[in-house]
C-alpha positions in Angstrom: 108.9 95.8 79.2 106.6 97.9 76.8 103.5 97.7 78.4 102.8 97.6 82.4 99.8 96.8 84.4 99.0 98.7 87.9 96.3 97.0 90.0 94.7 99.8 91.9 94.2 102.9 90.5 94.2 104.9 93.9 96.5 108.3 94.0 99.5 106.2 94.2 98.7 104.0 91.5 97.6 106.4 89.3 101.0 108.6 90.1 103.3 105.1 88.5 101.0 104.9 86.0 101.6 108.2 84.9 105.5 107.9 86.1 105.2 104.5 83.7 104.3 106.2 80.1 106.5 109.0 81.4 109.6 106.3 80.9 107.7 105.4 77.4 105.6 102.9 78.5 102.4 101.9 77.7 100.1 101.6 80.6 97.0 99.1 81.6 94.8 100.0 84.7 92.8 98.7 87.3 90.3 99.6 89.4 87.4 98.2 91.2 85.1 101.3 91.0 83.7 101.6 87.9 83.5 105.4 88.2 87.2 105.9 88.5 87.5 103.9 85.0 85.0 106.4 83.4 86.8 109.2 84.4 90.4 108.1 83.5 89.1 106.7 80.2 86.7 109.4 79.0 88.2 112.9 80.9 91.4 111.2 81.1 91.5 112.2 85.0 91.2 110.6 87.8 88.8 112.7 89.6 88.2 110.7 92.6 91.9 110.7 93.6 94.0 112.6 91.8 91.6 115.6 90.3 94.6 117.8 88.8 96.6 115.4 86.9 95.9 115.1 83.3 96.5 111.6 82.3 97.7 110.8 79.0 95.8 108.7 76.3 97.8 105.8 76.4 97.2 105.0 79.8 93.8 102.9 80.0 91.5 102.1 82.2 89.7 98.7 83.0 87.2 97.2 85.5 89.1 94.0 84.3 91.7 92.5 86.5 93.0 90.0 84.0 93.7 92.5 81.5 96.5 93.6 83.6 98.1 90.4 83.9 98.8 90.7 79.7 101.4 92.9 80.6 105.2 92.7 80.7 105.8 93.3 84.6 102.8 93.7 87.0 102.7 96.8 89.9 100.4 95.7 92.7 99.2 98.7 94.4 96.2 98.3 96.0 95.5 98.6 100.0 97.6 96.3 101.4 94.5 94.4 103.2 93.0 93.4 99.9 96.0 92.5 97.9 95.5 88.9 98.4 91.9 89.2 96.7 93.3 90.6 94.2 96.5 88.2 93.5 93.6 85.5 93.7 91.6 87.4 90.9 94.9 87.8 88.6 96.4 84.0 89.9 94.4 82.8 86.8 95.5 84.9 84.0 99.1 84.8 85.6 102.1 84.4 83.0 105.1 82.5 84.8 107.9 84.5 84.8 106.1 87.9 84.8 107.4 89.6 87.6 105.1 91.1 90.5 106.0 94.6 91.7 104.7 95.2 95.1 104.2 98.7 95.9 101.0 98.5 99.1 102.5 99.1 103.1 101.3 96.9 105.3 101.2 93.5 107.1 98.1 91.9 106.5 95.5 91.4 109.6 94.7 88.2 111.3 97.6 85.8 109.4 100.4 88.6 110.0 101.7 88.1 106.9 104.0 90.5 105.2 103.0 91.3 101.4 105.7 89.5 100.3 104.6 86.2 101.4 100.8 87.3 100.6 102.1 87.4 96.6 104.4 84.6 97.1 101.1 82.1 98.3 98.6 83.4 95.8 100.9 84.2 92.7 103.8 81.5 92.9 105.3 81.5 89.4 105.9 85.3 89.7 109.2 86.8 90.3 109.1 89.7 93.5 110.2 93.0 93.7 109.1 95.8 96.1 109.0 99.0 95.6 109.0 101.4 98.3 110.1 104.8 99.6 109.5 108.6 100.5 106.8 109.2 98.2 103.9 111.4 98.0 101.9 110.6 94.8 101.0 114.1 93.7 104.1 115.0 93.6 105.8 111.9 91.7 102.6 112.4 89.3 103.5 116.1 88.9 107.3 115.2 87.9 108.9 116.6 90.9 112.1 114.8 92.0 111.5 111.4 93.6 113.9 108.8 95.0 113.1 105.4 95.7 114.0 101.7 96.7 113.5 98.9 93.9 114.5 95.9 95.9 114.5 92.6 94.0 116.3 89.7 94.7 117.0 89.3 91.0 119.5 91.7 89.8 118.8 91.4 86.5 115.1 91.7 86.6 115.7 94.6 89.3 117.7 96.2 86.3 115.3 95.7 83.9 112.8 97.1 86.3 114.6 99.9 87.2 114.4 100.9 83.1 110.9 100.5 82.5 110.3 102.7 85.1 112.9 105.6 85.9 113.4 109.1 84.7 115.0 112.0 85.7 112.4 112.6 88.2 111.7 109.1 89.3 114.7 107.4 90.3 114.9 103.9 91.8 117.8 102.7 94.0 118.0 99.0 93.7 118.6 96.8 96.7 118.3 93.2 97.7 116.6 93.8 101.3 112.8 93.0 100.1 112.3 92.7 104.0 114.4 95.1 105.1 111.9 97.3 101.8 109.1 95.9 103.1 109.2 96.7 107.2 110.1 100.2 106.5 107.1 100.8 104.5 104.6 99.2 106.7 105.9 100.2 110.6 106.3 104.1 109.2 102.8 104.1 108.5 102.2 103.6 112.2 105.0 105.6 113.3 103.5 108.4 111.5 100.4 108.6 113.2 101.8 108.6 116.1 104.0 111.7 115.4 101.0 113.2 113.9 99.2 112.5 117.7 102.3 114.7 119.4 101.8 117.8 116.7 97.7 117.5 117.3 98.3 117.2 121.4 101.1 119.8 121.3 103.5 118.3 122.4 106.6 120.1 120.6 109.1 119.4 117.9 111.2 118.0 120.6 109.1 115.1 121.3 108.3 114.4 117.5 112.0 113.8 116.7 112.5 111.5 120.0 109.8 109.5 118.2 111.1 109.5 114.5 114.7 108.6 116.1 113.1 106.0 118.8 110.6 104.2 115.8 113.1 104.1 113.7 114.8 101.7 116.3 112.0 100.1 116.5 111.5 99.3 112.7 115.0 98.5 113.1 115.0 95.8 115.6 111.7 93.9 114.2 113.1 93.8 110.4 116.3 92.4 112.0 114.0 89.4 113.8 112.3 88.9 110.2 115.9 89.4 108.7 116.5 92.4 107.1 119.1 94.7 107.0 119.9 97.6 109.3 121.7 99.4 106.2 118.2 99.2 104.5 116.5 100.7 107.4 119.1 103.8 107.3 118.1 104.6 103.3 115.2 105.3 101.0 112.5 102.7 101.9 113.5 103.1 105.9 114.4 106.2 107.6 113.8 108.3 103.9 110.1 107.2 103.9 109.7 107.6 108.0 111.1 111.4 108.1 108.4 112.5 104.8 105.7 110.6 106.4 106.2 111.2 110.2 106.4 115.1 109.4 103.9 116.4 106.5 100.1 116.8 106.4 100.0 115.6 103.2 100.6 112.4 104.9 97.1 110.5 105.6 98.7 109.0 108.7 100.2 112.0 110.0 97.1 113.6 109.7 94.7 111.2 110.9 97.5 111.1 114.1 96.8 114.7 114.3 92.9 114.8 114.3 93.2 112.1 116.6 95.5 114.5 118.8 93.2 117.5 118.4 89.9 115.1 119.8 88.4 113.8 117.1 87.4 110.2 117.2 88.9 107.9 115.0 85.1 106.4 113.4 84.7 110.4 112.3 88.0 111.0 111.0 87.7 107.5 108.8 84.1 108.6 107.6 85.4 111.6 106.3 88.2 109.8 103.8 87.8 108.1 100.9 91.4 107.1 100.8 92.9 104.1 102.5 95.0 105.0 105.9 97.2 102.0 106.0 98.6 102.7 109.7 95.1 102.1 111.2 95.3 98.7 109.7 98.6 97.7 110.2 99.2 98.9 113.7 97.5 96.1 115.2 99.0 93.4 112.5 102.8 95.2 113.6 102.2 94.8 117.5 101.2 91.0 117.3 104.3 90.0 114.8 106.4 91.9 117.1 105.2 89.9 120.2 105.4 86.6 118.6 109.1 87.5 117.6 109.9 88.4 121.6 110.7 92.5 120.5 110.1 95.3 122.1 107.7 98.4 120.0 106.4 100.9 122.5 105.7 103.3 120.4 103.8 100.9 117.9 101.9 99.4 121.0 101.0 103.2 122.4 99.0 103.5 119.0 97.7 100.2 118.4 96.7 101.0 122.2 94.4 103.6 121.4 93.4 103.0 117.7 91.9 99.3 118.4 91.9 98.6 122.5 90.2 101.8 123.3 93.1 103.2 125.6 92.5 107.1 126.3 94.9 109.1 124.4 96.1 110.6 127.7 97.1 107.6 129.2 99.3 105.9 126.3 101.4 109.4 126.2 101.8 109.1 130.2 102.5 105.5 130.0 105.4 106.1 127.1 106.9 109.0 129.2 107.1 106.9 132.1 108.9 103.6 130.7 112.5 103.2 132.6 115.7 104.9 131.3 117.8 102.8 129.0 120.9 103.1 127.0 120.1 104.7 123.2 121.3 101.5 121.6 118.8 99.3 123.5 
């Protein structure tokens, strides 16, 4: 695997392409705005996401989506509502046997898919692998010690994967679980905002580590139903990625939960990012799979609640605190 294509050249996807030519590989690109191509290319920065990172010259930059489909293994790492566009885009140029790396958190609005099956429908000759974990990008970008889940069903090709891309500093666990990978990265998102709601509204550390312990049951029991593993859920790409994102500002869906804590209004704090928050996409998605699959998510429902039915903030806390007593296992 010499040479591997990113799709979506956001912070994180710029942070494994530099983590990529860090483990000696050569490094192809995409993004949609043509801006972001200009700077990578010509500054060798991205400016609009990751201004302090140098980049080096043998990572490029294309407005081309097919160029990245040349390469030896494929990361997909755009927003995890438009990765089906884009696996439609690259379906064309698609080599059979060229394995696709998902790395976007998410479950996809209106079908309820998980991003798994969304690259399984549009790219069927690819082999799947997700990768997924406690990861903020600046920091893998800046070198700083980085553990993560590499599940892949093929041991071999989650082998070779795990080559291409690990270093010192970047060091992926491989695993099996894709859905076990795959829930944890998409219900943390949600989980986080919430937490980031109880440090905004003051509500204590007490009550943010009830909801870190209680959402991790709940990511538990839904990637069970879709079935997962609970021993995925207890490692990297479950309760690893859940306690960095339900607890640091860095985190865009802690944050956003915060502001939304404080009294800002979700439309203002949106306007203000040019980032992706994946949580206030997902939530909804989260809520309905659960339903249909007959599980419990309070917690999930509380912020789905107030992000897209309009619920006061007030009342979804006073409604969470008042649900029955039960045994910790339930």
């Amino acid at each position: 695997m010499d040479t591997i294509g990113i799709v979506g050249a956001g912070a994180w996807g710029t942070a494994l392409a530099v983590t990529a030519r860090r483990a000696g590989r050569n490094v192809v690109v995409w993004a949609h705005e043509p801006d972001v191509v200009g700077a990578i290319n010509a500054m060798r920065r991205n400016i609009a996401y990751l201004p302090d990172i140098h980049l080096d010259c043998c990572i490029r930059a294309t407005t081309e989506i097919a160029e990245t489909a040349s390469a030896e293994a494929v990361l997909l790492v755009t927003p995890a509502q438009h990765l089906r566009a884009a696996c439609r885009a690259l379906a064309p140029h698609w080599r059979a046997g060229v394995p696709a790396v998902i790395c976007a958190k998410g479950i996809e609005q209106g079908s309820g898919a998980m991003m798994t099956e969304v690259v399984a429908a549009e790219l069927p000759h690819a082999p799947l692998a997700v990768l997924s974990g406690p990861t903020f990008a600046v920091e893998v970008a800046r070198g700083l010690p980085t553990a993560i889940t590499l599940a892949c069903a093929d041991a071999e090709l989650g082998r070779r994967l795990v080559a291409a891309l690990g270093t010192p500093t970047f060091r992926p666990y491989l695993a099996d679980d894709l859905v076990g990978a795959e829930i944890g990265g998409a219900v943390k998102n949600v989980l986080a905002i919430a937490c980031g709601i109880v440090e905004g509204r003051g509500l204590g550390d007490n009550a943010r580590a009830a909801l870190i312990t209680r959402g991790l049951a709940e990511l538990t029991r839904l990637a069970l139903a879709k079935g997962g593993r609970a021993d995925t859920l207890m490692g990297l790409s479950g309760m690893g990625d859940l306690i960095l994102t339900a607890s640091s500002a860095q985190s865009r869906n802690y944050s956003l939960g915060f502001a939304l804590g404080e009294g800002q209004t979700l439309a203002d704090i949106l306007a203000s990012r040019r980032a992706v928050t994946e949580g206030v996409w997902t939530a909804g998605a989260v809520v309905e799979m659960a339903t249909g699959l007959g599980i419990e998510m309070p917690i999930c429902a509380a912020v789905d609640s107030v992000i897209n039915r309009g619920h006061d903030l007030d009342d979804a806390i006073t409604a969470l605190l008042s649900r029955p007593f039960r045994a910790e296992g339930a």
